[in-house]
C-alpha positions in Angstrom: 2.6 -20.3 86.2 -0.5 -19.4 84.0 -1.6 -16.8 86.6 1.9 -15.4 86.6 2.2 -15.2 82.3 -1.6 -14.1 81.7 -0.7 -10.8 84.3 2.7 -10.4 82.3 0.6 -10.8 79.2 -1.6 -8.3 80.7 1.0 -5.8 81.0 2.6 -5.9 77.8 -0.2 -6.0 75.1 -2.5 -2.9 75.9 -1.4 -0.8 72.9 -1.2 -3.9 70.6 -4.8 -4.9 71.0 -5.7 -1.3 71.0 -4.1 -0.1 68.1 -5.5 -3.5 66.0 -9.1 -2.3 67.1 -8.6 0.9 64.9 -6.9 -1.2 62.2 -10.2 -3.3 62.0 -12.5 0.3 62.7 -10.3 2.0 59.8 -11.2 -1.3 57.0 -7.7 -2.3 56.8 -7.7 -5.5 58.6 -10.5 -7.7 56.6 -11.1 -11.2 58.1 -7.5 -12.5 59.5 -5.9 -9.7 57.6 -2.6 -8.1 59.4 -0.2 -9.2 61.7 2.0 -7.5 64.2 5.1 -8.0 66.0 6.9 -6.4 68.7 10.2 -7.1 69.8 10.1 -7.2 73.9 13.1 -5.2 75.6 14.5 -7.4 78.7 12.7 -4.9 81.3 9.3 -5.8 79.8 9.8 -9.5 81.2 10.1 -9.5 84.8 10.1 -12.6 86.8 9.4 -14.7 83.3 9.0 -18.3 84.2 11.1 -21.3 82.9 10.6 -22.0 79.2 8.3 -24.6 78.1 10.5 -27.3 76.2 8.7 -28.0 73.2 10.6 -25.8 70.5 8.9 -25.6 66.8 11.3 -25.3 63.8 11.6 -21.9 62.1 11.7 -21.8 57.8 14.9 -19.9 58.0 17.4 -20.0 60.6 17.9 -16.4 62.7 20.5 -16.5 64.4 21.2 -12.8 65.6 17.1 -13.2 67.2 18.8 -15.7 69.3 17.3 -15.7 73.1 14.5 -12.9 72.4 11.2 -12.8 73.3 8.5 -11.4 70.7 4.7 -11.0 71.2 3.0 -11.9 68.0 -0.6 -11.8 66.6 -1.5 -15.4 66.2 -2.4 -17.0 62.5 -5.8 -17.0 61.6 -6.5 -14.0 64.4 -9.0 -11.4 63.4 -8.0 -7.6 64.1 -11.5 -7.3 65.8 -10.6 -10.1 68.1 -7.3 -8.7 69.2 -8.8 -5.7 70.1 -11.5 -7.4 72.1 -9.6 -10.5 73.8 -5.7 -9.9 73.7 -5.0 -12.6 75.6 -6.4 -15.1 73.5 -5.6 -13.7 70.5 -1.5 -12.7 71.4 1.7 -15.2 71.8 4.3 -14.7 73.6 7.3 -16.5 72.0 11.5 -17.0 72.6 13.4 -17.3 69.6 15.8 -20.8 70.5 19.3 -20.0 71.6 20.8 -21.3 67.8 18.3 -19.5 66.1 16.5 -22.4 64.7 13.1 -22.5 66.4 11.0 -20.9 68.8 8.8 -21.7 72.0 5.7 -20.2 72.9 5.9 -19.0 76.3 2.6 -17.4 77.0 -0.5 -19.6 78.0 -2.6 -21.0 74.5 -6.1 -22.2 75.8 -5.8 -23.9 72.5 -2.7 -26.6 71.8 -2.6 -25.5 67.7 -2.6 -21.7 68.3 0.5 -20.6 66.5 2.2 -17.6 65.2 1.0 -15.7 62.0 2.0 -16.9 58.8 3.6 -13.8 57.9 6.1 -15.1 61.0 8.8 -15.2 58.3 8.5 -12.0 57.1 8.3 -10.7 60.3 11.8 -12.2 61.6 13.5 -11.3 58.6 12.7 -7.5 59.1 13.2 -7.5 62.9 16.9 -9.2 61.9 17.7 -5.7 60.4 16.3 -3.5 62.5 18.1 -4.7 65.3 21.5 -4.1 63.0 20.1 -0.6 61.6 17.6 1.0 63.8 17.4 -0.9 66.8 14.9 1.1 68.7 12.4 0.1 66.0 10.8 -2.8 67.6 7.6 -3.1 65.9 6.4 -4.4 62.9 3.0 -4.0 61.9 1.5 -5.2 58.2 -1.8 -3.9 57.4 -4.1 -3.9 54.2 -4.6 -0.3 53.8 -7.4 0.2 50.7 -5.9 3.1 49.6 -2.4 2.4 49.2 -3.2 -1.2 47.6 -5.2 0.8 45.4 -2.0 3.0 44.1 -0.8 -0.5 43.1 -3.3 -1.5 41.2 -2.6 1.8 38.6 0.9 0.0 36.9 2.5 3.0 35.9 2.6 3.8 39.6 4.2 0.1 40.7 7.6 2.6 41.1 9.2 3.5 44.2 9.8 6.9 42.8 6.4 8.1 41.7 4.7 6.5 44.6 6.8 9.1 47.2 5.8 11.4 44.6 2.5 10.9 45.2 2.4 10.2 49.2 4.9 13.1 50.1 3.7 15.4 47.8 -0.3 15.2 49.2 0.0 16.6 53.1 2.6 18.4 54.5 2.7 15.7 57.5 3.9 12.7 55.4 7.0 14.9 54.8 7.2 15.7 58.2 6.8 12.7 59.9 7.8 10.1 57.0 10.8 12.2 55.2 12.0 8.8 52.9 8.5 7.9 52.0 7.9 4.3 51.3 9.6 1.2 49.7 7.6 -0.3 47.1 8.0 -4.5 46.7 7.0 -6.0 43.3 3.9 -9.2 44.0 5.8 -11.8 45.5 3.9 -15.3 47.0 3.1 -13.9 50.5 4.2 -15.9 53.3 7.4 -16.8 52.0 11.1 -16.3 52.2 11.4 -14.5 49.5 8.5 -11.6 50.2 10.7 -11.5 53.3 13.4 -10.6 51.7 12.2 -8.2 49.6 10.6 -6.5 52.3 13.8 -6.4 54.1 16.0 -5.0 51.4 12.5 -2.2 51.2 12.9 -1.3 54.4 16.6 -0.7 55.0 15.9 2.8 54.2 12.6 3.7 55.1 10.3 3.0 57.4 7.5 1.6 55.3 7.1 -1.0 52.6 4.3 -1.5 50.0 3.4 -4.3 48.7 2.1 -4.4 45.2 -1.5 -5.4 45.0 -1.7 -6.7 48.8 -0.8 -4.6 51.8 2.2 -2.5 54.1 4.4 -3.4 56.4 5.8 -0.6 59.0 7.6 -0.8 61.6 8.9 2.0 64.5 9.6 2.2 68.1 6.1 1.1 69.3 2.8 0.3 68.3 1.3 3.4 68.6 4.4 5.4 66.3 3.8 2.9 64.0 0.0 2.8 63.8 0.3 6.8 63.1 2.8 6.4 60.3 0.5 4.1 58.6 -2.9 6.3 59.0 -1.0 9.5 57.6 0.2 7.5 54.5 -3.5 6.3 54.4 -4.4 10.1 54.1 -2.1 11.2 51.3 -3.4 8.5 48.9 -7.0 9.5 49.8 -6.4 13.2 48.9 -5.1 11.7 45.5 -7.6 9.7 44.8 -10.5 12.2 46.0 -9.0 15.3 43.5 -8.7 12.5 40.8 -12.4 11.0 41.3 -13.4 14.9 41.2 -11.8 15.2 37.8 -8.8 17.5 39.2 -5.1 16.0 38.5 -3.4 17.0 42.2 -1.0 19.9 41.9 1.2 17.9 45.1 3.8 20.3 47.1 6.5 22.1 45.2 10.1 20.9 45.5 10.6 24.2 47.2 7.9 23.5 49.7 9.1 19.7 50.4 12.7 21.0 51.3 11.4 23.6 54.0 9.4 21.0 55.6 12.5 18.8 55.5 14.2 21.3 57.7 11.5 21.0 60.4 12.4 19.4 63.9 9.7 18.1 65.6 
């Protein structure tokens, strides 16, 4: 059976473990920092053996996750380590038919490996994208420096000047990220609540900044969703590298923004 999960493992975590090297290359994934998550489609889990029968309680109960299978970073996992051994690094879990806990189907090595903390979070966004934009099926949370840094300036903690900010610096965030970012106020991380929040941030965009912490993203697979998070990484650096020259940005007009808006791409 081990043989049999460790080739499925094999199969399905190539762009995850690649995509969390370049998180840990770019700076954004200090010690255990990030987590990701990707909802697995039915196709991706051919011949899947039985279920193991130990099931572990969830905080919250998710009931629409019922029955599927999500590969997760595991807690305490280092980017660098992802990238380097996926296998030891990466669970493969099934969400219990009521909702209520969750098995780890994929081989440990180690009896207390478990999913990251940010677990909670994580569910509690997948929840609504399978409602509102099911073919987003990752989630991805990262500490990029220099969109924590926007956080620490308070008059910026706004939704509103943020995307001012981001969309306004490089024709591709308007492009490729038209609704800009959701912003969520410092909540305790690792709870409920933060997942919540998050939730509610995301229901209309595609990306969610946490105040003085970190972003969650999430798209249609790892690699979308690693891109989204490097161009919103570039807008704030152009902001802060005219402001450290002594130059307030000039951003794109309105005029501007609305003709890239009529793009296709």
């Amino acid at each position: 059976m081990d043989r049999e999960l460790n080739l499925l493992m094999k199969n399905i975590t190539g762009d995850v473990s690649a995509v969390a090297g370049w998180l840990w290359q770019r700076g954004w994934a200090e010690r255990n920092a990030g987590n990701i998550s990707v909802r697995l489609a039915a196709e991706e889990l051919p011949s899947l053996p039985e279920e193991p029968s130990t099931l572990l309680p969830l905080p919250g109960r998710c009931e629409s996750l019922a029955g599927f299978h999500f590969l997760v970073t595991a807690t305490n996992t280092r980017m660098r380590d992802v990238a380097a051994r996926p296998l030891e690094t990466l669970l493969l879990i099934r969400i219990s038919d009521d909702g209520t806990g969750y098995q780890i189907v994929s081989p440990t090595g180690e009896t207390d490996l478990r999913p990251t903390s940010e677990m909670q979070a994580h569910l509690c966004i997948h929840e609504m994208l399978t409602l509102r934009r099911p073919d987003h099926r990752v989630v991805m949370h990262t500490h990029v420096t220099e969109l924590i840094a926007l956080t620490q300036i308070r008059e910026l903690c706004d939704a509103q000047k943020l995307n001012s900010i981001l969309l306004g610096m490089h024709p591709e965030t308007k492009v490729f990220i038209p609704d800009g970012v959701g912003f969520v106020p410092y909540i305790l991380p690792g709870t409920r609540a933060i997942g919540e929040a998050t939730v509610k941030a995301l229901e209309d965009h595609s990306a969610a900044l946490w105040e003085k912490h970190g972003l969650f993203a999430t798209g249609r697979d790892s690699l979308e969703t690693f891109d989204m998070i490097d161009i919103l990484a570039k807008s704030a650096s152009i902001w802060f590298i005219c402001r450290s020259a002594g130059y307030e940005p000039e951003g794109l007009t309105e005029k501007q923004l609305n003709e890239l808006a009529k793009l296709k791409f």
